[in-house]
C-alpha positions as CSV (number, residue, x, y, z in Angstrom):
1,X,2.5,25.3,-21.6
2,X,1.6,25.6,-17.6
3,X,-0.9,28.9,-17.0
4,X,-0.3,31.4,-14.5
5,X,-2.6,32.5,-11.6
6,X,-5.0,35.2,-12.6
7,X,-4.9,34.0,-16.5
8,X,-7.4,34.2,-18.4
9,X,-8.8,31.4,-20.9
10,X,-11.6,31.2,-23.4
11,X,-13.7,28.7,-23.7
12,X,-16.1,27.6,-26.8
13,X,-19.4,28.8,-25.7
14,X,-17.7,32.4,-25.7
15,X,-17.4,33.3,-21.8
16,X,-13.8,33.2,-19.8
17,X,-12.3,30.7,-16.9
18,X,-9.8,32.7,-15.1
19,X,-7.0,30.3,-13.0
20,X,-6.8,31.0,-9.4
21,X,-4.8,27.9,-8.3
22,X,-3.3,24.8,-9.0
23,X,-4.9,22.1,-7.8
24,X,-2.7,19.2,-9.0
25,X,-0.9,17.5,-11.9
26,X,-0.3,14.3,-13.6
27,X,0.9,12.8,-16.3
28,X,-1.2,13.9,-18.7
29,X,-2.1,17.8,-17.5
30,X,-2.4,19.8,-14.7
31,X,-5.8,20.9,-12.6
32,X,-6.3,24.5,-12.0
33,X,-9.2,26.2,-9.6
34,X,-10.9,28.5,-12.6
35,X,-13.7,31.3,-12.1
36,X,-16.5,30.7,-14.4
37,X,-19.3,33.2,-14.5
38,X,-18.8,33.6,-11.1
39,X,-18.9,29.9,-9.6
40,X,-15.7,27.9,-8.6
41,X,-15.0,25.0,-11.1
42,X,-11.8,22.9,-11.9
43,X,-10.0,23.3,-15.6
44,X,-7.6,20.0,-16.8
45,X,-5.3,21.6,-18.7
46,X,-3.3,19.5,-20.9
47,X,0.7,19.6,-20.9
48,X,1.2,18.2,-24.1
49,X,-2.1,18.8,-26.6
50,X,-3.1,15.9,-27.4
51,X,-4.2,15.5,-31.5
52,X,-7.6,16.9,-33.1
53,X,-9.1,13.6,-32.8
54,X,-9.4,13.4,-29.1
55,X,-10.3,17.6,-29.0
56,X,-13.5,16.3,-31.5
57,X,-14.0,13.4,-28.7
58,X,-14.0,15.9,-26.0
59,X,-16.7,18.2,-28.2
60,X,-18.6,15.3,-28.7
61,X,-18.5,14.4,-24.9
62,X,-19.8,18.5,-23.7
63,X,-22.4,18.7,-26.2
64,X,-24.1,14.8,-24.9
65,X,-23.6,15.6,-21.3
66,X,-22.7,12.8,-18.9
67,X,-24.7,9.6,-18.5
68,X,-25.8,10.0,-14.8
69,X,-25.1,11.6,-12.1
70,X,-22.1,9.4,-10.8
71,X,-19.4,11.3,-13.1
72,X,-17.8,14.4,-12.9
73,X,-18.0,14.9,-16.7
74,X,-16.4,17.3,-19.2
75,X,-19.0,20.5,-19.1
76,X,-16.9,23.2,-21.0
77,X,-14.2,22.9,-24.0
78,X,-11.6,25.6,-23.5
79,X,-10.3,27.2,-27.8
80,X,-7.1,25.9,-28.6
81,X,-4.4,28.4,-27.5
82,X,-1.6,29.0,-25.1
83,X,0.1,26.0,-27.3
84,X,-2.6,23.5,-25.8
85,X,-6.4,23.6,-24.5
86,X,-8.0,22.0,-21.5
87,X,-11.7,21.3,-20.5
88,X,-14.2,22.5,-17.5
89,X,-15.9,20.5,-14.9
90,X,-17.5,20.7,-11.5
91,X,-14.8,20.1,-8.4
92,X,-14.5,17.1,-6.2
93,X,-16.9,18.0,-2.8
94,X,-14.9,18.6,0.2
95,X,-16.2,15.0,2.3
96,X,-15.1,13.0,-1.2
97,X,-11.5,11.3,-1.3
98,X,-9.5,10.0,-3.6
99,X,-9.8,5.9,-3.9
100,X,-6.1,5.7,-3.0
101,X,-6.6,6.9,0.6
102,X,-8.5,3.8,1.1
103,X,-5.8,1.6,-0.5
104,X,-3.6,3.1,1.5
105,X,-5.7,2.9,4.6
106,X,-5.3,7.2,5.2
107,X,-9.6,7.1,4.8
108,X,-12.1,4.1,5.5
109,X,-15.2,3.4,5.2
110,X,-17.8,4.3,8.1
111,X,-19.5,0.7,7.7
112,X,-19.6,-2.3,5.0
113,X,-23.0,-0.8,4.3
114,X,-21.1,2.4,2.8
115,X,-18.7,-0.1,1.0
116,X,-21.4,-1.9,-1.0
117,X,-23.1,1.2,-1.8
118,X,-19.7,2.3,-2.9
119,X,-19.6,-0.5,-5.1
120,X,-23.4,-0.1,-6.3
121,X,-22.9,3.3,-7.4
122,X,-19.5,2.1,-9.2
123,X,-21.2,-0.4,-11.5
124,X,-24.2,1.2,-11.8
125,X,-22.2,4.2,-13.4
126,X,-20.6,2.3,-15.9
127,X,-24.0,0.3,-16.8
128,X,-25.2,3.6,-17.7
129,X,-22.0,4.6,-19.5
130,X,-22.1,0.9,-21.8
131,X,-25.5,2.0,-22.3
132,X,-24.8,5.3,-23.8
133,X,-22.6,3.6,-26.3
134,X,-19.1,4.4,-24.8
135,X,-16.2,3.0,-23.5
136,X,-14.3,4.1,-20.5
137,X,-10.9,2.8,-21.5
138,X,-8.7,4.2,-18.5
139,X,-10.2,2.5,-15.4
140,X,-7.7,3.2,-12.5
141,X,-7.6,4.0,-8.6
142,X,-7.5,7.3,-9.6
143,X,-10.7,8.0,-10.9
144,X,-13.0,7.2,-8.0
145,X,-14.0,10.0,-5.3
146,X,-15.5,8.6,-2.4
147,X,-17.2,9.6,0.6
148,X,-16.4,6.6,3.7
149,X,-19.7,7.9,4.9
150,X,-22.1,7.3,3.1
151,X,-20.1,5.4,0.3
152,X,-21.6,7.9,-2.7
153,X,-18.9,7.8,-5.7
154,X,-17.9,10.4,-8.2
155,X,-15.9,9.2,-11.6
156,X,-13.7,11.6,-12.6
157,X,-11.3,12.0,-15.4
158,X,-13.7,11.1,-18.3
159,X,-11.9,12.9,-21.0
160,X,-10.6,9.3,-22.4
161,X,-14.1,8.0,-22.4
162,X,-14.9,7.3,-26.0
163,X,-17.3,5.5,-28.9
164,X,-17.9,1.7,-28.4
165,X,-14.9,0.3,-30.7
166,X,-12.8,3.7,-31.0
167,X,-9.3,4.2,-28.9
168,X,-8.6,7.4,-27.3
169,X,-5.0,6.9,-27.7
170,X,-4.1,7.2,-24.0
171,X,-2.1,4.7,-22.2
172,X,-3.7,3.1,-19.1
173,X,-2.4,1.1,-16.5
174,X,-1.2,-2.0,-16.9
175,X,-2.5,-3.3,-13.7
176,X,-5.7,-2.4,-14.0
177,X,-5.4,-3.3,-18.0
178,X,-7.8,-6.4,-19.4
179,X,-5.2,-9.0,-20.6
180,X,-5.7,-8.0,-24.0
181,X,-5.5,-5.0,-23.5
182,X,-1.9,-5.0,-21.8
183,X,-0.5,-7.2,-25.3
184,X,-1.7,-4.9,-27.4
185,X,-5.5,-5.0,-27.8
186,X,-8.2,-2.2,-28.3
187,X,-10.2,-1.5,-25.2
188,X,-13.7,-1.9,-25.3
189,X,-16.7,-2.5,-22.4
190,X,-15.6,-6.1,-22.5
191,X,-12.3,-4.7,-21.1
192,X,-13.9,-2.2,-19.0
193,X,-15.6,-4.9,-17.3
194,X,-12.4,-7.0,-16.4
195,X,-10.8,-3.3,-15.4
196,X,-14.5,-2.9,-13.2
197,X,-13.8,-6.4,-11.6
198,X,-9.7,-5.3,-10.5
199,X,-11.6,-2.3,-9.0
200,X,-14.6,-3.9,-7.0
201,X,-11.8,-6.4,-5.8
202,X,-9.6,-3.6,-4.6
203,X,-12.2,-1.8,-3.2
204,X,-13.6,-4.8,-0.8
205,X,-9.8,-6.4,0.1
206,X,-7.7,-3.9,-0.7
207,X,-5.1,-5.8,-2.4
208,X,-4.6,-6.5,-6.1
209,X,-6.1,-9.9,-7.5
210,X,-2.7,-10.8,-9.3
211,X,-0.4,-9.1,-6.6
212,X,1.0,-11.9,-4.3
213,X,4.0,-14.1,-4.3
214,X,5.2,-14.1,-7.8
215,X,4.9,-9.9,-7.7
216,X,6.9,-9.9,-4.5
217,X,9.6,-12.0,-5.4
218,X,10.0,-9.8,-8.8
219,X,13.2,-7.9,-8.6
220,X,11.7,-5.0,-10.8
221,X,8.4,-4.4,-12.5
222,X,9.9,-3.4,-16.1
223,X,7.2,-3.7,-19.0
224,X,8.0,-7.2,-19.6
225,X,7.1,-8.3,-16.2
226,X,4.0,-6.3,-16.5
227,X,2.6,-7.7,-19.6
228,X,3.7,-11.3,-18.0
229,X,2.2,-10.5,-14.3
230,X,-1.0,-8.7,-15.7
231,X,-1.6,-9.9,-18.8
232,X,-0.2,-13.6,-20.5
233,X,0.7,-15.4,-16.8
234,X,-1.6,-13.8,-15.1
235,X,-2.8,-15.7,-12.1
236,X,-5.6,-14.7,-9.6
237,X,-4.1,-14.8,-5.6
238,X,-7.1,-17.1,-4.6
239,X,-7.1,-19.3,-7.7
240,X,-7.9,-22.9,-6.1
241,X,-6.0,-24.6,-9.2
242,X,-2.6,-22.8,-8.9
243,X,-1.5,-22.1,-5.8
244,X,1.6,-20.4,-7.0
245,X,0.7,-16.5,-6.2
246,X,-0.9,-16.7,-3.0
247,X,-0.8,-13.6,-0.5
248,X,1.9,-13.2,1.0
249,X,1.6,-12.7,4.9
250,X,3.2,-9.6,6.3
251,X,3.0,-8.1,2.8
252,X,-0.8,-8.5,1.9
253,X,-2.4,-8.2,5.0
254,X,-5.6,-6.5,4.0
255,X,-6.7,-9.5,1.9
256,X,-5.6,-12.0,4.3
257,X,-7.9,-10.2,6.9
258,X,-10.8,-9.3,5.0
259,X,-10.5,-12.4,2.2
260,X,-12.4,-15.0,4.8
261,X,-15.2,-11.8,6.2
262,X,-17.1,-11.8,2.8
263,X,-19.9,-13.9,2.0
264,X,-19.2,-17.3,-0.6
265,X,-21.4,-15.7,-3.2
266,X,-19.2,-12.9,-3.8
267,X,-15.3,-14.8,-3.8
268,X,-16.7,-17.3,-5.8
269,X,-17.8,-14.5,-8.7
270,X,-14.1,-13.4,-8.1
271,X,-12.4,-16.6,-8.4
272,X,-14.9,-16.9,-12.0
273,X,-13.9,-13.6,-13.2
274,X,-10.1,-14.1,-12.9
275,X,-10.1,-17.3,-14.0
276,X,-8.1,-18.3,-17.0
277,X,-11.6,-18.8,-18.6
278,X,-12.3,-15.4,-17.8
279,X,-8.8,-13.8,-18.6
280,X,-8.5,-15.3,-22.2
281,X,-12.8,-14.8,-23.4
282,X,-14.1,-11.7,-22.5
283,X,-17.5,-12.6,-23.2
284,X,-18.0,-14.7,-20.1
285,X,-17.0,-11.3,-18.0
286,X,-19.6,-10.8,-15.7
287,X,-21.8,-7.7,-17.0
288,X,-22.7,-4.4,-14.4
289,X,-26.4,-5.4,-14.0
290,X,-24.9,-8.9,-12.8
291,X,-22.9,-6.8,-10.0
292,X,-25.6,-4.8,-9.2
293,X,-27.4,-8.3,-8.3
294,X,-24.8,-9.4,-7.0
295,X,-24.1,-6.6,-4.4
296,X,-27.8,-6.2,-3.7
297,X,-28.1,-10.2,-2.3
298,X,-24.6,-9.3,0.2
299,X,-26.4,-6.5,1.1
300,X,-29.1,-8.5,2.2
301,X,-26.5,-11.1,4.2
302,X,-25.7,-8.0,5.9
303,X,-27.1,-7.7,9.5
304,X,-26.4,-5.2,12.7
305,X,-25.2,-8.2,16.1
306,X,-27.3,-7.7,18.7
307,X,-24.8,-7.5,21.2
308,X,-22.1,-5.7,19.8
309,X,-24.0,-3.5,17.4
310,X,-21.2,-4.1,14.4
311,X,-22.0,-6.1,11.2
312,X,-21.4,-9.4,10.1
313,X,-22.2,-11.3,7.2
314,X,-24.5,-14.0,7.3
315,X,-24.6,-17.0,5.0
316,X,-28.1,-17.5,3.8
317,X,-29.0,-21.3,4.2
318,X,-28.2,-20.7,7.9
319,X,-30.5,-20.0,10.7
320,X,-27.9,-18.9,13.5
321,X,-24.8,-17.4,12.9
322,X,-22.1,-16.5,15.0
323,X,-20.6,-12.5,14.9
324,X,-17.8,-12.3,13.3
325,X,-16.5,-9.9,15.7
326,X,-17.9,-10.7,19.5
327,X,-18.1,-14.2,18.5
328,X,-22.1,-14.5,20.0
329,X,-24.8,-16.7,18.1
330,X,-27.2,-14.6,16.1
331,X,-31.0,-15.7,15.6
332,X,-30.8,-15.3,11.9
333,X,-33.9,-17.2,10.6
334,X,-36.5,-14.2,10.2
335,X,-36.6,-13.4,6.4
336,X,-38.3,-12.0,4.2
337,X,-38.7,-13.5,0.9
338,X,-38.8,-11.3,-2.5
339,X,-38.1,-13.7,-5.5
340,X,-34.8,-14.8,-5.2
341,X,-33.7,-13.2,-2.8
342,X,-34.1,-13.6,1.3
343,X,-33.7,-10.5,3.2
344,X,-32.5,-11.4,6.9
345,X,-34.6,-9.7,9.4
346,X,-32.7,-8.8,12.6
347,X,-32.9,-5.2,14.9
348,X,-32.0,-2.3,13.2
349,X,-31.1,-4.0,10.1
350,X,-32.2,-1.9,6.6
351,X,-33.6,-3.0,3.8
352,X,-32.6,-2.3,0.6
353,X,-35.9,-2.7,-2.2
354,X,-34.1,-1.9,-5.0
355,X,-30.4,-0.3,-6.0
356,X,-30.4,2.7,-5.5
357,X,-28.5,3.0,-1.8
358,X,-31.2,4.4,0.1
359,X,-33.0,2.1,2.4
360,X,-36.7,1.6,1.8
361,X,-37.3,0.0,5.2
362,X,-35.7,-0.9,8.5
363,X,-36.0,-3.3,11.3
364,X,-37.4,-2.3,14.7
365,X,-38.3,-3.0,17.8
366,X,-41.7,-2.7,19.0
367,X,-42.9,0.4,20.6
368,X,-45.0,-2.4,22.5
369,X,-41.1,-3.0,24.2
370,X,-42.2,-7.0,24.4
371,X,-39.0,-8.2,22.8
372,X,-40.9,-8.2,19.3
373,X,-38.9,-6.4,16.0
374,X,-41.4,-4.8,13.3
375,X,-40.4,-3.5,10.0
376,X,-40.6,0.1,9.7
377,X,-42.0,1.9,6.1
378,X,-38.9,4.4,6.0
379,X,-40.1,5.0,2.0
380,X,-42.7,7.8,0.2
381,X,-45.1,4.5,-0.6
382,X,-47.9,3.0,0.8
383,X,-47.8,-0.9,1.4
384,X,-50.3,-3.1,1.4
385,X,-49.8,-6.0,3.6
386,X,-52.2,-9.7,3.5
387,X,-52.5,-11.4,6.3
388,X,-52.8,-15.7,6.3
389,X,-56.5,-15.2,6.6
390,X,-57.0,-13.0,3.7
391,X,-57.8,-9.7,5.8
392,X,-55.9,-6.4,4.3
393,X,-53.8,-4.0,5.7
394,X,-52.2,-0.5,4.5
395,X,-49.1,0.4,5.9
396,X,-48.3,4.2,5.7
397,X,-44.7,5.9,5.5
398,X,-43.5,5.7,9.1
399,X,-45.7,3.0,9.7
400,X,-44.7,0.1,11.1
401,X,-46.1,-4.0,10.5
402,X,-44.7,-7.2,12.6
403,X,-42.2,-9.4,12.1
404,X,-44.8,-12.5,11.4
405,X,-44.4,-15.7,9.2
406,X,-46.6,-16.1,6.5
407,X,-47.5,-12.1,6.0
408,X,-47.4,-11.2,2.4
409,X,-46.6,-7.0,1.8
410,X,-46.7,-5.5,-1.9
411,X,-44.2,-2.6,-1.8
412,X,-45.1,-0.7,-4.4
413,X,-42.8,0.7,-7.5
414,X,-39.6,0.9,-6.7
415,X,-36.8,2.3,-9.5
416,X,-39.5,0.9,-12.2
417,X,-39.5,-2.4,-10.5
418,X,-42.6,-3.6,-8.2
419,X,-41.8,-5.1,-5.0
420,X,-43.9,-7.6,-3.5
421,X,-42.6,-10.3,-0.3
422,X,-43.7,-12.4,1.9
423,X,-42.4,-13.0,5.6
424,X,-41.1,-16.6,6.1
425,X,-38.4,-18.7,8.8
426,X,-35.8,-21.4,8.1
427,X,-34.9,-23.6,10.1
């Protein structure tokens, strides 16, 4: 049963949502604009009630609360009346769209900077959901909000999200669908993870990884195709042993343009993670803290040209590069060193410390104006920075220190991580 504007519906903890709109529908409900106590939320209403099992899920779900802050989780259980019940939760910000848009090119992102911190706050979400013990089981397109400025993410639609090993009973989508999963299997995080890997992949190229010639020349996607395309013949668009579903040009364009932008590091996890290997044992699936890695170390390849002022990738055994978009040599060779990683040091470049998408520090050029950069303390910490002789220096927020081989800076806590690097050049 739909509800009508101005309705009234009760909810467990004993207050009222009244409907003022309709703000969409799908296949599983429709999303009204509700009144609660006075504040503006959004109510899924369900079109047919689905059984007692997944209401209890949904209970269980309110009364735990959501595992961070990336999701836009159930926060209210409507009674059962009206012939079905629904659930309350927060609505999408106005600067947040839907992940399609970019897909479909109608939004993009402000900078690759916003896309990896897109993609940061996408696994780090669903680290902390496999931590709390569930499962999301419905990965999609559809439930991602973004905002292309900044490249925060909100999760929506977490009313399938259940226990480690149980099935909500809701059909996903086969593209998006762990091999296993498509033939009949029971989703689980190892599934999650392949569905995480289909996303990331979307969200950097823009293109399916099994979409390319084989899809194309498919005279209609009926479930049989779908279980062969996604799931038992499934074969990655890159895949360097089978060259058989390669992009097609004129059809996938986005991939073919963005496939050759993106650092080594990051196709070659992609070529692993839809690898035949990967598609038939789920437990060599790369795990979210490996992403997170991952991410952070492209982020560090990432560097602001000189002359143009865009970004370009940088391969990190390299001490020049050339800008991928005006084509000029880049002095690339400044770095600074924290474990294993190697931070490239160029003007106006930021660096990341640790994951959680707000720079720490950023590279500048000296108020001296003698050509010099310096590396700004754009974080609430105090460094310390050791000179080659020994002699010690404190670094204040806003402060700045030189761009100079062989200085050692301790960064402080970071995310529950201490930071500590040291300034070096390659040649």
């Amino acid at each position: 049963m739909e509800l009508k504007i101005g309705q009234k519906v009760n909810l467990t903890i004993g207050s009222q949502a009244t409907v003022v709109k309709e703000l969409g529908r799908g296949g599983q409900g429709i999303v009204y604009l509700v009144n609660v106590n006075g504040m503006q939320m959004a109510l899924k209403w369900y079109i047919n009630k689905p059984d007692d099992k997944f209401y209890k899920n949904l209970e269980r779900n309110v009364s735990a609360g959501a595992p961070s802050d990336a999701f836009i989780w159930p926060e209210y259980l409507t009674k059962k009346e009206f012939g079905s019940y629904g659930y309350i939760m927060k609505l999408r910000p106005q600067d947040y769209f839907e992940f399609g848009n970019f897909l479909l090119a109608k939004k993009t992102f402000k900078s690759f900077n916003a896309m990896l911190a897109a993609a940061m706050k996408i696994c780090n979400g669903f680290k902390m959901l496999h931590r709390h013990g569930y499962s999301y089981q419905d990965l999609n397109d559809g439930n991602f909000f973004i905002n292309p400025e900044t490249g925060d993410v909100l999760i929506c639609d977490n009313d399938n999200v259940m226990p480690q090993g149980e099935k909500s009973g809701i059909m996903g989508k086969a593209r998006y669908m762990a091999p296993e999963v498509v033939v009949g299997g029971v989703p689980d995080k190892y599934s999650d993870r392949f569905s995480l890997s289909v996303i990331l992949f979307m969200l950097f190229f823009a293109n399916h990884p099994f979409e390319g010639a084989k899809v194309v020349a498919c005279p209609c996607m009926t479930e049989a195709f779908e279980k062969k395309f996604y799931g038992s013949e499934a074969v990655f668009i890159y895949d360097p042993t089978d060259k058989s579903n390669l992009p097609v040009r004129g059809v996938h364009k986005n991939v073919i343009r963005r496939w050759p932008v993106f650092p080594k590091k990051l196709k070659d996890v992609f070529i692993h993670e839809f690898s035949r290997e990967c598609l038939e044992n789920k437990n060599t699936r790369m795990i979210e803290d490996g992403w997170e890695r991952l991410i952070s170390q492209v982020r560090d390849e990432l560097v602001l040209c000189p002359f143009c002022k865009d970004e370009t990738f940088v391969e990190p055994e390299q001490s020049t590069c050339t800008c991928m978009n005006c084509g000029k040599t880049l002095d690339v060779s400044n770095r600074l060193k924290i474990a294993n990683r190697q931070i490239i040091l160029t003007l106006n470049t930021e660096i990341f410390l640790d994951r959680d998408n707000t720079a720490d520090a950023k590279v500048v050029a000296s108020h001296k104006g003698d050509g010099t950069i310096w590396i700004q303390n754009i974080s609430t910490n105090q460094w310390s920075v050791e000179t080659p002789n020994g002699k010690l220096k404190a670094v204040d927020p806003n402060g700045a220190l030189p761009v100079k081989v062989g200085l050692k800076i301790t960064f402080g806590n970071f995310g529950g991580e201490n930071f500590r690097g040291e300034i070096i050049t390659i040649v």
